[in-house]
Structures are given as structure tokens and as C-alpha cells.
Backbone as CSV, one residue per row, in Angstrom:
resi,resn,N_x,N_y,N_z,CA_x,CA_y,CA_z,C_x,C_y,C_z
1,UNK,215.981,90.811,100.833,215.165,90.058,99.889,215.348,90.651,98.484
2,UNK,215.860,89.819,97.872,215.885,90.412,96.325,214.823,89.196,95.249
3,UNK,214.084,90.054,94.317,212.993,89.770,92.992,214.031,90.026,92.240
4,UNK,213.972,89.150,91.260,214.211,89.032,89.624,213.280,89.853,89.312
5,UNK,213.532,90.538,88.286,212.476,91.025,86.958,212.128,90.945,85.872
6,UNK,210.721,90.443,85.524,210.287,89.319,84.483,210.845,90.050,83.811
7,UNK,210.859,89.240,82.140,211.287,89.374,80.945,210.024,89.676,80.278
8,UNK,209.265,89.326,80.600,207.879,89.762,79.963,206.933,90.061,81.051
9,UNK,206.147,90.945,80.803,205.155,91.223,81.506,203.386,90.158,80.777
10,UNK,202.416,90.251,82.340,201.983,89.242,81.635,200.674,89.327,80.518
11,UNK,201.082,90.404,79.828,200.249,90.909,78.193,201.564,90.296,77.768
12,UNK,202.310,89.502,77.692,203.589,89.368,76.750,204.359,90.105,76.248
13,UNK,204.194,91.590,76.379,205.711,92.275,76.079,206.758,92.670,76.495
14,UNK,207.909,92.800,76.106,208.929,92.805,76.866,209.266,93.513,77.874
15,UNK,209.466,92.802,78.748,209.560,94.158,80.151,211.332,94.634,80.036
16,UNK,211.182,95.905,79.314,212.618,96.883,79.509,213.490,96.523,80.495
17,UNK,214.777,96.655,79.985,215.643,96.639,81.103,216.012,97.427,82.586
18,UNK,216.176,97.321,83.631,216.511,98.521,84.788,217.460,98.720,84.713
19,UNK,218.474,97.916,84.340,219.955,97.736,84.557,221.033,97.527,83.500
20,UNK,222.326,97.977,83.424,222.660,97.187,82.507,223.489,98.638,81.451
21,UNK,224.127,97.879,80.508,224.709,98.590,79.506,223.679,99.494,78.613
22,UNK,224.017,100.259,77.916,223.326,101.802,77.441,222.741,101.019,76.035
23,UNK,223.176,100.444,75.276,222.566,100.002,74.247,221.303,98.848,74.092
24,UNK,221.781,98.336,75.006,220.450,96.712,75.446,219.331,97.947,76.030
25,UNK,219.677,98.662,76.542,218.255,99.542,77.692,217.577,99.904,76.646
26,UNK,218.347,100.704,75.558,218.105,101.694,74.831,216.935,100.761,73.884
27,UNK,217.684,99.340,73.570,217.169,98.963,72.378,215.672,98.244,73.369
28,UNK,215.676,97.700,74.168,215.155,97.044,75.331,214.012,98.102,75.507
29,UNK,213.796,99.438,75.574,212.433,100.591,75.542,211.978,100.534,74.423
30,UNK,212.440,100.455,73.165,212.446,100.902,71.806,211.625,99.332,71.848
31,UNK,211.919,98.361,72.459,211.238,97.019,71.963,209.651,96.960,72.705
32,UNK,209.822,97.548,74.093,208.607,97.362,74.910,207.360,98.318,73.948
33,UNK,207.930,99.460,73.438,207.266,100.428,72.785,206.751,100.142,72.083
34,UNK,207.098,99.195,71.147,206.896,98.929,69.855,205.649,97.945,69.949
35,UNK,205.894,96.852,71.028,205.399,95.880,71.869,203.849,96.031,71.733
36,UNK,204.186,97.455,73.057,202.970,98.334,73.084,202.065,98.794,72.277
37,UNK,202.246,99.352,71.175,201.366,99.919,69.982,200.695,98.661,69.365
38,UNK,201.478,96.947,69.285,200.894,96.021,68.924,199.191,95.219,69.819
39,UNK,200.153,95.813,71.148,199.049,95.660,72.037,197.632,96.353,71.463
40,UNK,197.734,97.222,71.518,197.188,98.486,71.459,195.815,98.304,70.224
41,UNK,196.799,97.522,69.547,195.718,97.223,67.889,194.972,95.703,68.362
42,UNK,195.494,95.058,68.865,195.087,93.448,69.314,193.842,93.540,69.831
43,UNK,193.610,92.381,68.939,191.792,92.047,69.032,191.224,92.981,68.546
44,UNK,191.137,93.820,67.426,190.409,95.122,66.756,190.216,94.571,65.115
45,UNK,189.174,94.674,65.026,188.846,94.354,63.740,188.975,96.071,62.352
46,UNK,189.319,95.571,61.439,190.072,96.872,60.336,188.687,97.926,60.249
47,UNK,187.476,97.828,61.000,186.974,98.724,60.740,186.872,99.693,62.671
48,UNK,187.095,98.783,63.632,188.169,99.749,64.866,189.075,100.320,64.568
49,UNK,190.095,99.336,63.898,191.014,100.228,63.920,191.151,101.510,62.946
50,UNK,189.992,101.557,62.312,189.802,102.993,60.997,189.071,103.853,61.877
51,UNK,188.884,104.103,63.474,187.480,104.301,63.983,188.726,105.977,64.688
52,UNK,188.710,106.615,64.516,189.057,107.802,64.825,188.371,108.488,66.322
53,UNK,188.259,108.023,67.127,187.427,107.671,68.335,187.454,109.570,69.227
54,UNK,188.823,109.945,68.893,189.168,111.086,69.640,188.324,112.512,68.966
55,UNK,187.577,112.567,68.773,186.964,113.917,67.996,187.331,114.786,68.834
56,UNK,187.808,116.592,67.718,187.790,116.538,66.612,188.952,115.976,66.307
57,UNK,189.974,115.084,66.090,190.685,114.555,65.248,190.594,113.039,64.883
58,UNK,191.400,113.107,63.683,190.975,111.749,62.463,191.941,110.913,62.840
59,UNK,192.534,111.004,63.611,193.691,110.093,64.332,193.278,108.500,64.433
60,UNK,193.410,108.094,63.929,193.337,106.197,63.827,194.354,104.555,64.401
61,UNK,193.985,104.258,65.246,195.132,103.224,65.119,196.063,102.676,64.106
62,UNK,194.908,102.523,62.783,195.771,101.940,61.630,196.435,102.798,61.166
63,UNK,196.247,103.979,61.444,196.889,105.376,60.726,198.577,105.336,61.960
64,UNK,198.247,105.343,62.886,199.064,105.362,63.641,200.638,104.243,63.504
65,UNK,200.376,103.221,63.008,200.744,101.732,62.751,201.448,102.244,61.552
66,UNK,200.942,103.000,60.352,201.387,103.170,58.889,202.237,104.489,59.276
67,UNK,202.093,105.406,60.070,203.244,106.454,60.308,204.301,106.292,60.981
68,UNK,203.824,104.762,62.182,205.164,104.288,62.605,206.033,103.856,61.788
69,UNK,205.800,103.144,60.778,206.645,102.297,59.672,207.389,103.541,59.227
70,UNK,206.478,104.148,59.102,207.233,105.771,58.098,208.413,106.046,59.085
71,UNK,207.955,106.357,60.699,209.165,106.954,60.940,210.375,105.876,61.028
72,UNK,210.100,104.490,61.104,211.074,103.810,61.923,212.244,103.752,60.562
73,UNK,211.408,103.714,58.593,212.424,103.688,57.730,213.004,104.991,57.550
74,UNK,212.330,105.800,57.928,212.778,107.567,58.097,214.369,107.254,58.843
75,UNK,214.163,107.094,60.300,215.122,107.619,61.226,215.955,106.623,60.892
76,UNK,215.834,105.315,60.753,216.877,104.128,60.609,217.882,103.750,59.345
77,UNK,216.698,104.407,58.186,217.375,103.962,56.572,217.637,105.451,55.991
78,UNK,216.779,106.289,56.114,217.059,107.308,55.559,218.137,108.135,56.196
79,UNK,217.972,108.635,57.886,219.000,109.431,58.558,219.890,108.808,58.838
80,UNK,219.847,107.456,59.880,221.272,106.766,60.100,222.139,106.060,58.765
81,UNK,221.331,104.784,58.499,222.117,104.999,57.239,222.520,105.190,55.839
82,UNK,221.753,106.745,55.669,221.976,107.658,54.313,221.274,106.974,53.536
83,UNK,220.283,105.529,53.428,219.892,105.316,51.878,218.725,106.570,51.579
84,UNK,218.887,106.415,50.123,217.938,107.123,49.568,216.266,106.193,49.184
85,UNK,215.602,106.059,49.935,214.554,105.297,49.887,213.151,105.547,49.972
86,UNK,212.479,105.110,49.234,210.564,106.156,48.755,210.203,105.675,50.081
87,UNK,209.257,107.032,50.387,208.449,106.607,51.056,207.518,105.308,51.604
88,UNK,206.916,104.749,52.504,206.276,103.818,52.214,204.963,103.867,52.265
89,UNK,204.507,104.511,52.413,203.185,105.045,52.271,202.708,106.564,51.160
90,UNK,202.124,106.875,50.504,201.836,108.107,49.508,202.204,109.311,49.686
91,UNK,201.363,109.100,51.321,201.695,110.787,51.644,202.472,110.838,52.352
92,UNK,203.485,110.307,52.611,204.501,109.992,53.392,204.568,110.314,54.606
93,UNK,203.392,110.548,55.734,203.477,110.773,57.364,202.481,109.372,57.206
94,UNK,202.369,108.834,56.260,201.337,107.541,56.931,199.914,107.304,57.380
95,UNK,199.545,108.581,57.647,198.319,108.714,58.477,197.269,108.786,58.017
96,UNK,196.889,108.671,56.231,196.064,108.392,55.398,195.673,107.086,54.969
97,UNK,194.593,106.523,55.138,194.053,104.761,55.213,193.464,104.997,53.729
98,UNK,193.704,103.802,53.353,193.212,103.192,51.894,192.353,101.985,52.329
99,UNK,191.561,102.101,51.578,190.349,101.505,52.158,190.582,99.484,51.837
100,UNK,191.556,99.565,50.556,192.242,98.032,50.747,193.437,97.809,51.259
101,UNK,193.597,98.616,52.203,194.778,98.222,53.053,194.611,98.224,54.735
102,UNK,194.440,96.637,54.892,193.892,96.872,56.361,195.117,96.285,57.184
103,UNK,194.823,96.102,58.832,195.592,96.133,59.391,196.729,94.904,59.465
104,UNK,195.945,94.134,58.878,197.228,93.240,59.048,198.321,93.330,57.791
105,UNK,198.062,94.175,56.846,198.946,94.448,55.850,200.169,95.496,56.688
106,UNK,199.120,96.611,56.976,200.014,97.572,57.761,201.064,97.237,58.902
107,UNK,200.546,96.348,59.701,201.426,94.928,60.781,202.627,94.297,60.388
108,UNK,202.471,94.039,59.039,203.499,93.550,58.210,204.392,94.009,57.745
109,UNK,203.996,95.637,57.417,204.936,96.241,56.393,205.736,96.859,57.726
110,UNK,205.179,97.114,58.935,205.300,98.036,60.063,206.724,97.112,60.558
111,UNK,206.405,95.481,60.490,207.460,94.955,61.284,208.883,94.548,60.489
112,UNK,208.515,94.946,59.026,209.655,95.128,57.995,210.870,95.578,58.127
113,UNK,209.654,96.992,58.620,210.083,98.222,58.508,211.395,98.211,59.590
114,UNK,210.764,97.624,61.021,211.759,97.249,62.311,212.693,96.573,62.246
115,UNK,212.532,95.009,61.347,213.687,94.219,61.093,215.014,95.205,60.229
116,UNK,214.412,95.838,59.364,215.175,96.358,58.122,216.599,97.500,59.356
117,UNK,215.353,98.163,60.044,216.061,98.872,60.669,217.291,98.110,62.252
118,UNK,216.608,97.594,62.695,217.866,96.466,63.368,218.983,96.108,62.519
119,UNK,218.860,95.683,61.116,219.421,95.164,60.177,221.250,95.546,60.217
120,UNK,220.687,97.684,59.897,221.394,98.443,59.555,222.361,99.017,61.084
121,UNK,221.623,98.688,61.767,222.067,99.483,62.999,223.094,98.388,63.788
122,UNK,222.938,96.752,63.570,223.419,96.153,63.641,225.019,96.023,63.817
123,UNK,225.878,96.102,65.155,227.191,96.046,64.789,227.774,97.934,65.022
124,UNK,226.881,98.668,64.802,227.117,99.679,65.017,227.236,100.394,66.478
125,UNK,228.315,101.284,66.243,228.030,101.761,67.737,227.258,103.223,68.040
126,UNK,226.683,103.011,69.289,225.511,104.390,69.216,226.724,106.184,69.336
127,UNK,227.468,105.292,68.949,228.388,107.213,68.388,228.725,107.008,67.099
128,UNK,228.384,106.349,66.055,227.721,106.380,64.831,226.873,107.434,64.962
129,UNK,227.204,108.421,63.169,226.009,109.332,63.108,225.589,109.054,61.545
130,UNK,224.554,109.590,61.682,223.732,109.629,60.320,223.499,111.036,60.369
131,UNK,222.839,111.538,58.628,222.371,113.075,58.757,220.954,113.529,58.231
132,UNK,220.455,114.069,58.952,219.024,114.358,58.925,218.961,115.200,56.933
133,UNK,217.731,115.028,56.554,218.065,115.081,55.352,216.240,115.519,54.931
134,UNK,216.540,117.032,54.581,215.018,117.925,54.753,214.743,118.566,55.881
135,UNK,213.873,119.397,55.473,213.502,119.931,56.944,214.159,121.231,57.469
136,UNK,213.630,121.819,58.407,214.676,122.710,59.092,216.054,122.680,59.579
137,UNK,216.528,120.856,60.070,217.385,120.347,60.481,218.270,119.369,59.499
138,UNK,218.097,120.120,57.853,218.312,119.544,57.152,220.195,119.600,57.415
139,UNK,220.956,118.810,57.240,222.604,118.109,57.154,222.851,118.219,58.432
140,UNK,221.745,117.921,59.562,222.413,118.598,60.734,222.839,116.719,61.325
141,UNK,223.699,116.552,61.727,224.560,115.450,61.963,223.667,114.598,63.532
142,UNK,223.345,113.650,63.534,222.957,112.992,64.640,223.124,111.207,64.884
143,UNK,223.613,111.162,66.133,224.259,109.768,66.311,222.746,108.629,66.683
144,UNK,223.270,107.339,66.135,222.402,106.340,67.239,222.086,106.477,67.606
145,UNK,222.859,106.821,69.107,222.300,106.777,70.698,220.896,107.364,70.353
146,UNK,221.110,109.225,69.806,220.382,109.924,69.738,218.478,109.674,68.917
147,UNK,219.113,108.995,67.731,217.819,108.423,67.197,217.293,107.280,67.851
148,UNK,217.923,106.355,68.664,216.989,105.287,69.336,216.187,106.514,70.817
149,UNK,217.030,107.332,71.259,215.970,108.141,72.026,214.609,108.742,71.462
150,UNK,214.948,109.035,70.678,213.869,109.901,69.593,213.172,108.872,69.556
151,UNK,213.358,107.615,69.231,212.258,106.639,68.466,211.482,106.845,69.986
152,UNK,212.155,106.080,70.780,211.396,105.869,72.183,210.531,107.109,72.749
153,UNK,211.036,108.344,71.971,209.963,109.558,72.827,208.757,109.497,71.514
154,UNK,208.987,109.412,70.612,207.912,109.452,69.280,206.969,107.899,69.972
155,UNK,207.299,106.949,70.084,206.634,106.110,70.618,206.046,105.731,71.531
156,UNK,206.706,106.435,72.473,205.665,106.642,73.778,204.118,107.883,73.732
157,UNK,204.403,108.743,72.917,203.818,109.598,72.839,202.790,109.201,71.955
158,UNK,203.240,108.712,70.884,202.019,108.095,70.388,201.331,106.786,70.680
159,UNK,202.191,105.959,71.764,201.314,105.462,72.616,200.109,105.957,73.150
160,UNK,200.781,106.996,73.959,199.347,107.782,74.535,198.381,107.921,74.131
161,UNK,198.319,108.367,72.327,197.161,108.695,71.205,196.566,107.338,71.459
162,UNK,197.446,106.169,71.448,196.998,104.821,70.975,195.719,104.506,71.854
163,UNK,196.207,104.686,73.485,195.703,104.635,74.712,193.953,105.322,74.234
164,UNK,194.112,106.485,74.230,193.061,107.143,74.125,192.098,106.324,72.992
165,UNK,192.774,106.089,71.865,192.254,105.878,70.675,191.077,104.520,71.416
166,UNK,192.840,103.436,71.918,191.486,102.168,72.060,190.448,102.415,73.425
167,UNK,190.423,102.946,74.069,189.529,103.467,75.122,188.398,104.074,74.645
168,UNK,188.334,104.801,73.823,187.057,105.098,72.791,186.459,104.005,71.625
169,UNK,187.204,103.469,71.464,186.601,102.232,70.416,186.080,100.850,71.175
170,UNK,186.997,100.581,72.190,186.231,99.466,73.061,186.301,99.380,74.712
171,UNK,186.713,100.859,74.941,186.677,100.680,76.485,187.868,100.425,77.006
172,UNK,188.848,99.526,76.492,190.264,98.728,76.970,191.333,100.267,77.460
173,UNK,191.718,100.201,78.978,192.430,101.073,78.951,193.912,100.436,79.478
174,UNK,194.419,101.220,80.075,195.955,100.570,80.222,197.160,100.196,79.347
175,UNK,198.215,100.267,80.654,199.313,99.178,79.356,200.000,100.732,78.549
């Protein structure tokens, strides 16, 4: 007896690949992830999602949403491919809320941020490298493959925060 396996699961996000070539999987986690954190904010009004639920830390959904954007133009425009580009947020980890910038601004700039980066990566192959630029690991050379892993472990992980976050603000766990 063999099952197909949905394409979506039924919250609507994409159900990852099992099978298959290294780049669709790769990009295919990186999409469910992303998926996920949208979940995560859905149905929350901009003063939930400012609601820092985990004491002691100030950790926020919307904060969470504005550091994703950060990393996704970080790892995609800045390390893979070399532009030189401002921050998008002030303090540049994102995780500071302005009190006229609510979530559906942050939603917007967040999914920019994703197109922009597909954009560049586009056509490329994951043994393409880009170079990390600051930091301790400053000129140190790293491919595709390597940054779509990274995205997917930075995103799962702050899934988890997400998890916690909306479980304290309205109970909703899972996913």
C-alpha cells in the first residue's frame, strides 16, 4: 500500500519534501519554516504580537518577524550575494518594535525580504559561495547549500521561541 504526501498540510503550509533532489528539499524546509512563523503570528492582533509572554525575556513575535527579515537580507544579499545593503531595521538584529510599526508592515517588509532573496539565489548552484562579512567569521567563504541550512536551523529554532511565545499570549500550541 503506498500514500502520496500532501503538498500542504491542513493549516496550509507547505508540507517539505521526503524525497527528491538536494535543492527542492533544501528550499522546500526553508519554505515550510517560513510558513510556520506566519502561522505562528495568524489571528494576533499588533498588541499580541508586542506581548513578550516568556518572562524574563522581551522576546516578541513582531520582534521575531523584523529579525527574520534581518537575517534572510543578511545571509541572502549581504553574504551570498556580496551587496552592500543598510540594514532594515535600526538596530539591525530587528528585535526592537516601534510603536508605528505593526505587524502587518513587518509581514510585508519580511516577505520582501524572501522574494529579494529567491531573486538572487535564483539559477544558482548550491556550490556557489558568498563571504561572510563582520564578525568573528569575517571573509570566511561559505556556499548556498550551506546558508539555506543555516536559514532552516535559525528558523526552526526560532520557531520554537515562536511556539512558546503564542502559547502564552493565547493558549494556541502546536505546528
Amino acid at each position: 500500500m503506498t500514500t502520496e504526501t500532501p503538498s500542504t498540510l491542513p493549516d496550509g503550509r507547505p508540507f517539505p519534501l521526503l524525497t527528491g533532489a538536494e535543492r527542492p528539499m533544501l528550499e522546500s524546509w526553508l519554505d515550510y519554516h517560513r510558513a510556520t512563523l506566519a502561522l505562528k503570528c495568524s489571528g494576533l492582533d499588533d498588541t499580541q504580537v508586542r506581548t513578550a509572554s516568556a518572562a524574563p525575556s522581551a522576546l516578541t513575535l513582531l520582534g521575531l518577524v523584523q529579525h527574520l527579515a534581518e537575517v534572510e537580507r543578511n545571509w541572502f544579499q549581504r553574504v551570498f550575494a556580496g551587496l552592500d545593503v543598510a540594514p532594515v531595521y535600526e538596530d539591525e538584529t530587528g528585535y526592537t518594535l516601534d510603536p508605528g510599526r505593526g505587524l502587518g508592515e513587518a509581514l510585508g517588509v519580511w516577505r520582501r525580504e524572501i522574494t529579494r532573496g529567491r531573486e538572487l539565489c535564483a539559477g544558482r548552484s548550491l556550490d556557489d559561495t558568498g563571504r561572510i562579512s563582520g564578525g568573528p567569521l569575517d571573509g570566511v567563504e561559505v556556499s548556498l547549500r550551506w546558508v539555506f541550512v543555516h536559514l532552516v536551523e535559525e528558523y526552526a529554532r526560532h520557531n520554537g521561541h515562536a511556539d512558546i511565545l503564542r502559547e502564552g499570549i493565547d493558549g494556541v500550541t502546536g505546528a
